[in-house]
C-alpha positions as CSV (number, residue, x, y, z in Angstrom):
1,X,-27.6,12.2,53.0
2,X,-27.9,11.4,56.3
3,X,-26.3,8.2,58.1
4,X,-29.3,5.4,59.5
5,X,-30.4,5.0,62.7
6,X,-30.3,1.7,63.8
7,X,-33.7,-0.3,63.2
8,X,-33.2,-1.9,67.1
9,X,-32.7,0.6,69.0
10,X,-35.2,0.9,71.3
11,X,-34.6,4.4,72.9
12,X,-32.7,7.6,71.3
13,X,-32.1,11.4,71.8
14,X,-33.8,14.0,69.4
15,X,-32.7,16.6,71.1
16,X,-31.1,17.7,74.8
17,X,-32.9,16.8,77.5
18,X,-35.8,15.0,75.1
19,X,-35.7,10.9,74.5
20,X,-38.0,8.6,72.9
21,X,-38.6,5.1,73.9
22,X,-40.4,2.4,71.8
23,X,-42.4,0.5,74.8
24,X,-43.6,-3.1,74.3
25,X,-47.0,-5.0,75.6
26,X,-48.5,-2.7,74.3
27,X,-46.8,-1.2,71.5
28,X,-45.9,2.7,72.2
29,X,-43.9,5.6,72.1
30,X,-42.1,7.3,75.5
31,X,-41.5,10.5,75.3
32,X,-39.4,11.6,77.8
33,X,-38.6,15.2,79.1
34,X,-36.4,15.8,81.6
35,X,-36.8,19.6,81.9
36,X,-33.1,20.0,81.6
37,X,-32.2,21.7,77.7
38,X,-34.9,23.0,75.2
39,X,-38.5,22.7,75.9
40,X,-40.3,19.9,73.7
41,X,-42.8,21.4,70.8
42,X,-44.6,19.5,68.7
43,X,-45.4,22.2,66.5
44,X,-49.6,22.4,64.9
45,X,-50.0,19.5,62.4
46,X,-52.9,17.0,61.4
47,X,-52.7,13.7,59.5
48,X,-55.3,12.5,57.2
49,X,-55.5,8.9,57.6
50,X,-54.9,7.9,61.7
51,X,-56.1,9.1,65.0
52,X,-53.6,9.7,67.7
53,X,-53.8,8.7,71.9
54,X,-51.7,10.9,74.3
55,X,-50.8,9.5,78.1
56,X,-49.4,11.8,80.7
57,X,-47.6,9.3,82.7
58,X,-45.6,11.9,84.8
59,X,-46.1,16.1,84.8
60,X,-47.9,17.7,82.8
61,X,-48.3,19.1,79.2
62,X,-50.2,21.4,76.8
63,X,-52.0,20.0,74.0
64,X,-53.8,22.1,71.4
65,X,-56.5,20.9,69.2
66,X,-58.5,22.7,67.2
67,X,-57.0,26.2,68.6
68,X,-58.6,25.0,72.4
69,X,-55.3,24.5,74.6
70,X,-56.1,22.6,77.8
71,X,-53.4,21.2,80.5
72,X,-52.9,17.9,80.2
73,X,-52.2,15.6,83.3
74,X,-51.8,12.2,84.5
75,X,-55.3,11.8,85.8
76,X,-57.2,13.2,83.0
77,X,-56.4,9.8,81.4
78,X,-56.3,9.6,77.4
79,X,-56.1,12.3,75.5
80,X,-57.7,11.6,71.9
81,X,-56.9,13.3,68.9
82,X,-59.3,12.5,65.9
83,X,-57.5,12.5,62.5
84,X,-57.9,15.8,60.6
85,X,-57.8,17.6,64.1
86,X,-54.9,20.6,63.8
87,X,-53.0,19.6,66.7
88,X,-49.7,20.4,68.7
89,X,-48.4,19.5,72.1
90,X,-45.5,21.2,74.5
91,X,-44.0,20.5,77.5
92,X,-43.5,23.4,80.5
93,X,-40.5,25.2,81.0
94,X,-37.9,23.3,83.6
95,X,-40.4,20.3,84.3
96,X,-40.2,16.5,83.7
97,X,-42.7,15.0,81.4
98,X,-43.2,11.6,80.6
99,X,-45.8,11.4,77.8
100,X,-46.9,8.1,75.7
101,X,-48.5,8.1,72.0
102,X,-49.9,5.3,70.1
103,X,-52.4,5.5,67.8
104,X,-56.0,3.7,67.2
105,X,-54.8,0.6,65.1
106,X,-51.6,-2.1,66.1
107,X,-50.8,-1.4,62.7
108,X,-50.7,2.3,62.8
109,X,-49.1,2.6,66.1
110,X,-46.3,0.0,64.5
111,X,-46.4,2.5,62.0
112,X,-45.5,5.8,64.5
113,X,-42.9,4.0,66.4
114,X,-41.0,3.9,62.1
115,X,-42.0,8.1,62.3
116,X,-40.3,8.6,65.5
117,X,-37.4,6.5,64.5
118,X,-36.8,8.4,61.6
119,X,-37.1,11.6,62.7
120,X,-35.2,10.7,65.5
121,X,-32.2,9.9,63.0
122,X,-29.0,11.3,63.5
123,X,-29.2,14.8,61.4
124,X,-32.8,14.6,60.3
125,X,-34.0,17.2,62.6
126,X,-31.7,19.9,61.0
127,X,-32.6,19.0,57.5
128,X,-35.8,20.5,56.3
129,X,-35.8,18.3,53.5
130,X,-35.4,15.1,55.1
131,X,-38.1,16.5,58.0
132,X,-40.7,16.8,54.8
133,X,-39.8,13.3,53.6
134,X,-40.6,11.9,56.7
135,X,-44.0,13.9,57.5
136,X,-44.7,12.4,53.6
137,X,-44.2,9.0,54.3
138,X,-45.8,9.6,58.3
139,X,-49.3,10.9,57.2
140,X,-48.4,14.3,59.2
141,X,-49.2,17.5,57.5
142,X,-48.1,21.3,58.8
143,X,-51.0,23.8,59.5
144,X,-50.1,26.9,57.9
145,X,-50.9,30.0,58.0
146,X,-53.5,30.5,55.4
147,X,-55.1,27.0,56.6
148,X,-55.8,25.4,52.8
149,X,-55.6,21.7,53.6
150,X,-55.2,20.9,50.2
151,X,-52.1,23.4,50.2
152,X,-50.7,21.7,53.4
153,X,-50.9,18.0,51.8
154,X,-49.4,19.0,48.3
155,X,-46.5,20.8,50.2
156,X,-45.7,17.6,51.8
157,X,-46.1,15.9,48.7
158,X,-44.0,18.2,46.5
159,X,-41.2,18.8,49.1
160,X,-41.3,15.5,50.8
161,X,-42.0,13.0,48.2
162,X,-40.4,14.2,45.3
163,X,-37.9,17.2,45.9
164,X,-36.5,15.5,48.6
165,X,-35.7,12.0,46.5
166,X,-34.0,14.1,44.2
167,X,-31.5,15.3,46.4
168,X,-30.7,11.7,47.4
169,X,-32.5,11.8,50.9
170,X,-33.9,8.3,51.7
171,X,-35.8,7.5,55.0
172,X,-33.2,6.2,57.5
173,X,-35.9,3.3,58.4
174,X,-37.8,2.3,55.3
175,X,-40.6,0.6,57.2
176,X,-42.6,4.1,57.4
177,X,-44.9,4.0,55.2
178,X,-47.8,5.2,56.7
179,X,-50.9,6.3,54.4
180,X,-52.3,3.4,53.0
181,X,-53.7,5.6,50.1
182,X,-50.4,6.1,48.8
183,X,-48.3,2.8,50.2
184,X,-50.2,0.0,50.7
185,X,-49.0,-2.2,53.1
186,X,-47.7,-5.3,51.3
187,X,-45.6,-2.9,49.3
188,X,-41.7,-3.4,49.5
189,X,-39.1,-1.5,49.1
C-alpha cells in the first residue's frame, strides 16, 4: 500500500525533471518540464465521459490525436481534445515545457487536479496496480494494441476497480471520482 500524498500540496514531482502544479483563478494543472532527466510521455489513452484543454505556455510539445501528431506551441493557443479521442502528448528531448490541462467543466477540471494528485503519490507510478486504480476512478482508458474499446474499459475495470482493492490499494486522495456513471457525485466515501 502506498503512503498518501498530502491533500494540500499544491505542487509535487512525478518524476526527475517533471512537476505538477495545481494553479488557481482558474482552476488547472502545470505541468512543468525542465528538460533536465527523462522526457515526459503521456502515453495513448481516451476517457469516456470528459473532454480535455492543453496550453503551451512555454516550448513546445507533441500531441497525438487520433494517430495525427502535430507540434504544439504557445501561439497555436488551446489545444482540444474531444472525449473518446485516443490521445497522448510528449515533451522534446533536453527542452523546457511548461504545459497547462483543465478540462471543459469546473467540476471535471476539480476532478483532474484529484487524478494528478494521485498519480503523482509517492510510489504510485511504479505500481501497475495502483496506476489502474487510478485510470478507473480518473475516466482514462489505455489504447491497446488490438483497439476494442470495450476491451480497454473492462481492463480498467477488472484491474483497477476490483483486483486492485483486493490487494489493499486505496487511492491516496479519495476525492477522484471521476465518471459520474459509476460515482455520482454526492457519493462519499
Amino acid at each position: 500500500m502506498l503512503d498518501p500524498l498530502p491533500t494540500d500540496a499544491d505542487s509535487w514531482t512525478v518524476q526527475e525533471g517533471v512537476s505538477f502544479t495545481v494553479l488557481r483563478n482558474p482552476l488547472r494543472t502545470r505541468i512543468h518540464v525542465t528538460g533536465q532527466g527523462e522526457q515526459f510521455y503521456v502515453p495513448p489513452h481516451w476517457h469516456a465521459a470528459h473532454d480535455e484543454n492543453h496550453v503551451v505556455i512555454e516550448g513546445r510539445v507533441m500531441v497525438t490525436q487520433d494517430g495525427v501528431r502535430r507540434v504544439v506551441r504557445p501561439e497555436d493557443g488551446v489545444c482540444f481534445t474531444q472525449r473518446g479521442v485516443v490521445h497522448s502528448i510528449e515533451s522534446f528531448p533536453g527542452e523546457e515545457l511548461i504545459l497547462e490541462e483543465t478540462a471543459m467543466e469546473p467540476d471535471d477540471t476539480e476532478q483532474k487536479t484529484f487524478f494528478f494528485r494521485n498519480l503523482g503519490a509517492p510510489g504510485m507510478l511504479k505500481s501497475p496496480l495502483g496506476i489502474m486504480q487510478v485510470l478507473y476512478y480518473g475516466d482514462t482508458y489505455p489504447k491497446l494494441p488490438i483497439g476494442f474499446r470495450w476491451l480497454e474499459l473492462t481492463l480498467v475495470v477488472i484491474v483497477g476497480g476490483w483486483i486492485a482493492p483486493l490487494f489493499g490499494y486505496q487511492l491516496p486522495d479519495k476525492r477522484l471520482r471521476f465518471n459520474p456513471s459509476r460515482f455520482p457525485r454526492d457519493k462519499k466515501d
